[in-house]
N, C-alpha and C positions, 0 to 999 in steps of 0.2 A: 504494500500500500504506500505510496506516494502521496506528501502533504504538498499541497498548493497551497495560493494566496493567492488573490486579483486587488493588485494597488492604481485606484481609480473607478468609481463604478456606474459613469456615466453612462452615455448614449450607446459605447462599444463596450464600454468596461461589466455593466450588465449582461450582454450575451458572453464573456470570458465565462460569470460567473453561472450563467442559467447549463455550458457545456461544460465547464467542469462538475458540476453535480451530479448532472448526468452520466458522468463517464465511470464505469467499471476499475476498482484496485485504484480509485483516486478518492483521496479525504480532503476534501472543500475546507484547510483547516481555520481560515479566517478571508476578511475583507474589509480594502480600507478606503476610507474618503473622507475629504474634509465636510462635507456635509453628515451630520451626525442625522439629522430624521430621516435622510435617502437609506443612507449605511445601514442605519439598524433597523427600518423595515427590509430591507432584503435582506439583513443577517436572519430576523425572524423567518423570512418565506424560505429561505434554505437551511433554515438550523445549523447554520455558522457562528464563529465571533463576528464581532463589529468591532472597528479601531478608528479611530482618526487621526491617529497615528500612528503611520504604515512602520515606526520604525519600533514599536512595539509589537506588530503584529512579527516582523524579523526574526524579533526577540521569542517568539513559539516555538522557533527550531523547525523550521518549513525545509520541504526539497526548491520548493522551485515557483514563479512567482510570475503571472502575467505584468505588465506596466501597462499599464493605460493613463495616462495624467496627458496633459499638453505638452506639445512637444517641447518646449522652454524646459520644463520641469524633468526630462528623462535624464540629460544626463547623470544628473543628483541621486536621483531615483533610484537608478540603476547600480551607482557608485555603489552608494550604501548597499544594496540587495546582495554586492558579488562579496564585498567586504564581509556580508553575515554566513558567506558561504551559499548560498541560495542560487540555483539555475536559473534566468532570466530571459522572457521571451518580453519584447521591448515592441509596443506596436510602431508602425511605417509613421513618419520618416524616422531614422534612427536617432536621428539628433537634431540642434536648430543650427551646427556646425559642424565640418568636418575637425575643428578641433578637439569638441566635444564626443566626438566619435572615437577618435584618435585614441583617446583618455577612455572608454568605454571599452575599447577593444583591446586597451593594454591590460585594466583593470581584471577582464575577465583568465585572458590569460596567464596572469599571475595569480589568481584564484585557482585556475584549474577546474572554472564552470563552464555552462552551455553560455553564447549570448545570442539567440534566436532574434530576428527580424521579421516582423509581422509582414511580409508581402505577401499576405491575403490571394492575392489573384493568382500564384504558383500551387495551390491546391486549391482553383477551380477545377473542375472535374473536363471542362473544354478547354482548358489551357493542359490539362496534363494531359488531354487526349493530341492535341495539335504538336505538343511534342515529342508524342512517342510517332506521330504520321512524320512530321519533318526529320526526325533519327533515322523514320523508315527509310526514305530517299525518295517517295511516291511524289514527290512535288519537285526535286531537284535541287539545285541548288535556290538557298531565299536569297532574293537580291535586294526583297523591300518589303517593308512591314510597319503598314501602319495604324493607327490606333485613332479611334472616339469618344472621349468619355466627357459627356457635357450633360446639365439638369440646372434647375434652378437652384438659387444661392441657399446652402444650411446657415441660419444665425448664428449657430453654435459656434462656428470657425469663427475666430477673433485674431487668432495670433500668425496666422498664415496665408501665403495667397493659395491661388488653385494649382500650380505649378506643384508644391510640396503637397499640397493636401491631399490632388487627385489625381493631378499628372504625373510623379511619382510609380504611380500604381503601374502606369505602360510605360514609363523609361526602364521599371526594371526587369518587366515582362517582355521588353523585344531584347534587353541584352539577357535575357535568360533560353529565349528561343531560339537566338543566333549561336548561344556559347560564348559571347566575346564581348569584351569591354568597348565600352563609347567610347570615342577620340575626340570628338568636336562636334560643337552645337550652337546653332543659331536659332533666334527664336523674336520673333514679333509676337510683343503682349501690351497688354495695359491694363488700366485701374479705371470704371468708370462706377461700379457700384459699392468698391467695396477699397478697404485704406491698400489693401494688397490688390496684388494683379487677379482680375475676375475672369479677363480670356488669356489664351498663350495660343501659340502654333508653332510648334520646334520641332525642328529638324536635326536629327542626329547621322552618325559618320560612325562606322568601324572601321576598322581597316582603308581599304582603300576606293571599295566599290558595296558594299553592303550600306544600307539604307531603312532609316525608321524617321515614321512621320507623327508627332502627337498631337492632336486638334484638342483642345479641353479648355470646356467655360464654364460658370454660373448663372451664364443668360438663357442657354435654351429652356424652353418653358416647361419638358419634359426630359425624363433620363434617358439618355442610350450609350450603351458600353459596348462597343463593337470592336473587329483588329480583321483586316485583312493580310494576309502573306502570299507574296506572289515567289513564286518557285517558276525557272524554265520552263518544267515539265506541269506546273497547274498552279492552279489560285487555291486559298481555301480560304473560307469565310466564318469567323467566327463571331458569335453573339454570349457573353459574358452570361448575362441576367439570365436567361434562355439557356442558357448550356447548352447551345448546339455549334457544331461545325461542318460545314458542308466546303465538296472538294467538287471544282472544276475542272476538262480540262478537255480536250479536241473532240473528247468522243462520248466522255459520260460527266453527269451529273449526279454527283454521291452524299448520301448525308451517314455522316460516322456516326456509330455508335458510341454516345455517350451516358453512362452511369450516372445519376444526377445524383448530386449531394450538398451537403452545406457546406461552402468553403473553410469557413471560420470552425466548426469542427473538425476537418479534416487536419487543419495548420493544427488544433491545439494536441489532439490525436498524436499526431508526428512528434509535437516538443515532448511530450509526454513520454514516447518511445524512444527518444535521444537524450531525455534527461535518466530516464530508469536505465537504461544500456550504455551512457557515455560515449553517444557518436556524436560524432562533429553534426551541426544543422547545415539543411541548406533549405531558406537563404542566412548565411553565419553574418557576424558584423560587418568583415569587410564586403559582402555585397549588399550590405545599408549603409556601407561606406560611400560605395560608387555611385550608387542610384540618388544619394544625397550629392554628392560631387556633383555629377550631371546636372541635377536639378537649382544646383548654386548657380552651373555653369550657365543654365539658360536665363534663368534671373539677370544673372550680368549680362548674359547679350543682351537683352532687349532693353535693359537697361545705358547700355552702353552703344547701342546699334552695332556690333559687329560679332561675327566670327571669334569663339572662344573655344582655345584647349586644351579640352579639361586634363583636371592637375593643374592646372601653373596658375 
C-alpha cells in the first residue's frame, strides 16, 4: 500500500484527489489547501486528513505526493516535498522558470525521488495510439505536425498567458511524437483580453526539416483540441476530446482503434507504478524542462518579433 497526498485541491487538484481514492493498494493519506472549508469538506467526502498546511501533511511520512498549487508556487512546493523524501508528480508547466526547474531537477536527484510532469495529453489514449501508428512507419516519415487547442477564456488563470497554460500541452506533444527536441520558435501573439497573451501561433523547428505548428487562444467561443501529422506515406487526424484518430492516405480511409479512457487517470496510474517500482517517469523533469524552455522561447519571440533559439 502506497501513501499519497494531493497539495492543492482546486479545479485539477480535486480530480488528483477523486482518482486517487479510487485506485487499488493506494491510501488517500491526507490533502492540502489553503482554503480550510474547501479542504475539509472533501477530507470529509473521502475520509482523509485535511491540512492547510501541506508541510505538515509531509510531516505523515507519505510515499508520494501530487502538486497542484499555481504555477509561481511549484517550485517551493516541490523543494520541500523531495526534501521530506516524498515522490513528486508536479502538474504542467513545471515551473514559472527554467531556473526554477533547474533547482527542481537537481533537488530530486539528490533525493533519489521520482519528479513526474503532469503532460496530461501523453496518456490520452489517441495520443498513445498515434504513437504506436507513427513507431509503426504506416505514415512514413512526419515532416509536420500541427496542433488546435482554442475555447473561451477560464477566470481561474491569473498568473499565466495561454502559451504556458494551454499551448504547452502541444509543444510537448509534437516533440514527444517526433522523439526530438525543439531548436527554434517563432511565434505571433498578443494580449487583448486578458494581462497575458490570450492568442499565440508558433511555429517550431527540429532538426533541420521537421515541423510543428501550434494555433491556441481564449477567444474561440467553443473548445476544440485537434493535431494533424502528415507523414509521406498519409495524414492522420487526431481529435483529443473525442479520442479518435483517423488515417488517410491514396487509397483508404481508416479510423484506429482506440480504447477510451480518462487521461488524468491513466498519468496518475503510471506515477503510481514508477513510484512503487522506482522507474524513471516519462515525461521526467527534464522534459518539463524543455516544453517550459520552448514555451519561454515563444513568449520572447512574439515578444521580441523575431526568431529565437531555444537554450540561449
Amino acid at each position: 500500500m502506497i501513501r499519497v497526498g494531493v497539495i492543492g485541491t482546486g479545479a485539477m487538484g480535486q480530480n488528483h484527489v477523486r482518482i486517487y481514492n479510487e485506485m487499488n493498494d493506494v491510501e488517500l493519506a491526507g490533502i492540502s489547501d489553503v482554503d480550510q472549508k474547501r479542504v475539509e469538506a472533501m477530507a470529509t467526502q473521502f475520509k482523509t486528513k485535511a491540512f492547510t498546511d501541506y508541510k505538515e501533511m509531509l510531516a505523515e511520512g507519505l510515499d508520494a505526493v501530487s502538486v497542484v498549487v499555481p504555477t509561481k508556487l511549484h517550485k517551493q512546493v516541490v523543494l520541500d516535498a523531495l526534501e521530506a523524501g516524498v515522490h513528486v508528480l508536479v502538474e504542467k508547466p513545471i515551473a514559472d522558470t527554467t531556473e526554477n526547474a533547474d533547482l527542481m531537477i537537481a533537488a530530486a536527484r539528490k533525493a533519489g525521488k521520482i519528479l513526474m510532469v503532469g503532460h496530461i495529453e501523453r496518456f490520452n489514449p489517441a495520443v498513445i495510439k498515434l504513437k504506436e501508428i507513427i513507431n509503426s512507419g504506416i505514415l512514413g516519415k512526419i515532416v509536420s505536425i500541427s496542433t488546435k487547442r482554442v475555447g473561451p477564456y477560464n477566470p481561474r488563470i491569473r498568473d499565466v498567458g495561454v502559451i504556458l497554460d494551454i499551448g504547452v500541452h502541444d509543444i510537448d506533444v509534437i516533440s514527444y511524437l517526433y522523439g526530438k527536441k525543439i531548436n527554434s520558435v517563432y511565434a505571433i501573439a498578443g494580449a487583448d483580453i486578458h494581462s497575458f497573451e490570450d492568442h499565440a501561433s508558433i511555429i517550431l523547428r527540429m532538426d533541420h526539416n521537421f515541423a510543428g505548428v501550434v494555433e491556441t487562444n481564449w477567444l474561440t467561443p467553443h473548445k476544440i483540441r485537434q493535431l494533424t501529422a502528415i507523414g509521406v506515406k498519409g495524414v492522420a487526424y487526431l481529435d483529443y476530446i473525442n479520442q479518435t484518430v483517423q488515417l488517410h492516405d491514396n487509397e483508404w480511409i481508416r479510423k484506429a482503434k482506440v480504447e477510451h479512457s480518462e487521461p488524468l487517470k491513466n498519468e496518475l496510474t503510471y506515477f503510481i507504478d514508477c513510484a512503487t517500482k522506482g522507474k524513471n517517469p516519462n515525461p521526467c523533469g527534464e522534459d518539463g524542462k524543455h516544453a517550459l524552455e520552448v514555451a519561454m522561447a515563444a513568449i520572447k519571440s512574439y515578444e521580441e518579433g523575431r526568431l529565437i533559439e531555444v537554450g540561449q
